[in-house]
N, C-alpha and C positions, 0 to 999 in steps of 0.2 A: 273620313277617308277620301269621300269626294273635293274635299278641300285642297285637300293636298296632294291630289292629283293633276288637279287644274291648277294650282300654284307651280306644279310642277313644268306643266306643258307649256305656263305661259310663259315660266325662264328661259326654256331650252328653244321658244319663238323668237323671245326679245335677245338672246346670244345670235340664232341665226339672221335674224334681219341685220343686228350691227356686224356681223360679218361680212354680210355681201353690201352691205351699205359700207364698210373699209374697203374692200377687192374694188368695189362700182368705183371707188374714187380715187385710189391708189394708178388705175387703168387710166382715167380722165388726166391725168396731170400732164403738163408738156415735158417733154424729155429737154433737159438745159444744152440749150447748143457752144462750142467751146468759142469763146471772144477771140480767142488769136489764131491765125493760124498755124501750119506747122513750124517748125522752127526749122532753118537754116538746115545745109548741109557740112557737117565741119570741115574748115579750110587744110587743105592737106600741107601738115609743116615739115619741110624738109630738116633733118639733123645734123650738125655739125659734124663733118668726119676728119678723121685723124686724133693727136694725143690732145688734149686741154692745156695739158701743163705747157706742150712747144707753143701754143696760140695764147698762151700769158693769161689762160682763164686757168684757178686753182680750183675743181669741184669743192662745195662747201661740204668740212669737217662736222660732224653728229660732235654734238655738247657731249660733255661727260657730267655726271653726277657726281658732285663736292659729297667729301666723307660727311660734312653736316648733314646735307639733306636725308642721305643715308640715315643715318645713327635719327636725325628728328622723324622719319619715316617709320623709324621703330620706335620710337620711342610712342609715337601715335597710336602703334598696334595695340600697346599696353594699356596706354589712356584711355579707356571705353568709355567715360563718361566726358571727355575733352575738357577737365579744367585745369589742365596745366601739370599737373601730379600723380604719382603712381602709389593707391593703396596696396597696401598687402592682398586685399582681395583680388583687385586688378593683374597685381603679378601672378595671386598663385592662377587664379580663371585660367590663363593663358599659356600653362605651362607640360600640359598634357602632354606634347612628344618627348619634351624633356624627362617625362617619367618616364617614359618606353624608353629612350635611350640609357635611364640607370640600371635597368634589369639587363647588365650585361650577358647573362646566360640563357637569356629568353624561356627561364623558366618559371615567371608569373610569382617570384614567392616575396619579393620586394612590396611590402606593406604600404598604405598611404600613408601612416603615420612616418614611416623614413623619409619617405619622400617629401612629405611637409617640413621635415626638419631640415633637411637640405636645402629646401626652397625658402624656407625661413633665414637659414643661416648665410643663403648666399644675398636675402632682401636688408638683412641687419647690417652685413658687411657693406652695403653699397651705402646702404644709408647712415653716411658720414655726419651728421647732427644729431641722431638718433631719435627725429619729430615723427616717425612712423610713417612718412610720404619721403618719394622720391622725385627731386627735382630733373630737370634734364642733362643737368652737369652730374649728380650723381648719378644717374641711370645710365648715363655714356660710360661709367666704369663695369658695367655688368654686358657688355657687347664681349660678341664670344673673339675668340681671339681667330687672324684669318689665318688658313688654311695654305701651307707653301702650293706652289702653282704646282701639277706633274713635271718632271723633266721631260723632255721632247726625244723619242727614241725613234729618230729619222734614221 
């Protein structure tokens, strides 16, 4: 018992000296002073006033995004494994809202089994070879179709 009471005290020695032997030295260190000093004060720039267009400057036009990029953007989403092709796993993994949106009466009775069949039937349809992967030409036929824009009731 006395063994192990002095093995004890002489841990809780050897914690307390490398403590204050860390704090002693942590205190010692010199604080690093900054190499530069502060930086400038920003030069005040006056703005161009009046239209751009009558001063022969056109503000520059935001790019648009080509339907490829699009349509390959999705098509990425499906790719989880990025090698170029969409298994059957791939598609159904991702198709969860598409389930909620079949249960048109939101009263939960629409099975997984339908719904796989659905998801099935709309992955065989796409896939035009019938190799059981979808490439990126066949996967651009399963992009949902857009949406007419609202009419404007100004």
């Amino acid at each position: 018992m006395g063994r192990v009471l002095a093995g004890a005290m002489a841990a809780l020695f050897l914690a307390a000296g490398g403590l204050f032997w860390w704090q002693g030295r942590a205190s010692n260190e010199a604080v690093p002073q900054p190499l530069v000093g502060a930086p400038p004060p920003p030069a005040i720039e006056t703005l161009p006033e009046g239209d751009p267009d009558a001063m022969g400057e056109a503000p520059p036009m935001p790019g648009e995004a080509s339907p490829q990029s699009r349509e390959q953007k999705r098509f990425d989403r499906y790719d989880r494994n990025r090698d170029g092709v969409i298994t059957r796993v791939e598609m159904m993994g991702s198709r969860v809202k598409a389930f909620k949106a079949l249960d048109r009466n939101n009263d939960n009775l629409l099975s997984f089994e339908e719904w796989a069949v659905a998801t099935s039937d709309r992955f065989a349809k796409a896939d035009a070879n019938g190799d059981g992967k979808l490439t990126p030409a066949e996967f651009a036929t399963t992009a949902p179709k857009p949406r007419a824009a609202p009419k404007c009731k100004c």
